[in-house]
C-alpha positions in Angstrom: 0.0 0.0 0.0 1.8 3.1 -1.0 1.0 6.5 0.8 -0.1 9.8 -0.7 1.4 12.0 1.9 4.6 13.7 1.5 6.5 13.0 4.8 9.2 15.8 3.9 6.8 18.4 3.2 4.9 17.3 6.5 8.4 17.8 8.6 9.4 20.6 6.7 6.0 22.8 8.3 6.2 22.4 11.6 3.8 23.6 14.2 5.4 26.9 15.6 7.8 27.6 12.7 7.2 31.5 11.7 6.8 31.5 8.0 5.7 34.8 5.4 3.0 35.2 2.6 4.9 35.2 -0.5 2.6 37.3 -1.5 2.4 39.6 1.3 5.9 40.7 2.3 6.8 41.3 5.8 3.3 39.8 7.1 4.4 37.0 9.4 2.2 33.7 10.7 3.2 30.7 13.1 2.5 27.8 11.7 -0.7 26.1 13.6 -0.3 22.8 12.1 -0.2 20.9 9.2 -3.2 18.4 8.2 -1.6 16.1 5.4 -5.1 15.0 4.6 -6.3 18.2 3.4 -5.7 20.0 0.7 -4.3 22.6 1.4 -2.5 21.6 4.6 -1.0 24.7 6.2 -3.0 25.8 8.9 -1.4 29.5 9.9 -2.3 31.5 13.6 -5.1 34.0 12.5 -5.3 33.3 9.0 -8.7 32.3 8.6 -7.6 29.7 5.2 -5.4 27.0 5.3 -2.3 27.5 2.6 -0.2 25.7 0.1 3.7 25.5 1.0 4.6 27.0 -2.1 2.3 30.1 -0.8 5.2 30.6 2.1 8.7 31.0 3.0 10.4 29.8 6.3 11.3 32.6 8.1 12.5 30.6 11.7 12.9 26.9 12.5 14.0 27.6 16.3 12.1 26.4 19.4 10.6 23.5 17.9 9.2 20.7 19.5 8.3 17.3 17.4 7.5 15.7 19.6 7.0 14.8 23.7 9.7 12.5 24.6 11.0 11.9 28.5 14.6 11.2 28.7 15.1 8.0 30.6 16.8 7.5 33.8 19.2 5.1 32.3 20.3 8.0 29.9 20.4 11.0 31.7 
């Protein structure tokens, strides 16, 4: 069974990155999530309609979490 969602694209846009509008200049957005069933998948912070990737550009990648993993005794 071979899968129609693009795993790159899906770790590439990751909740909390700030991205632009391409077309839009200087207007900023954190990325709210990323629904790789819909089409298109961006969700963005108060931007009522979700977006295509090719609509943004990566502006930050810090401060990202993936996600919730507890370091175990035997490794810390």
């Amino acid at each position: 069974m071979e899968s129609s969602i693009d795993w790159d694209e899906m770790f590439e846009y990751l909740p909390g990155m700030v991205v632009e509008l391409k077309e839009r200049p200087g207007v900023t957005y954190e990325i709210d999530c990323y629904e790789a069933m819909l089409v298109p998948p961006v969700w963005l912070v108060g931007d009522p309609r979700p977006r295509y990737p090719h609509e943004l550009t990566i502006l930050s990648r810090q401060a990202i979490q993936t996600c919730d993993l507890e370091l175990h005794a035997s490794l810390a």
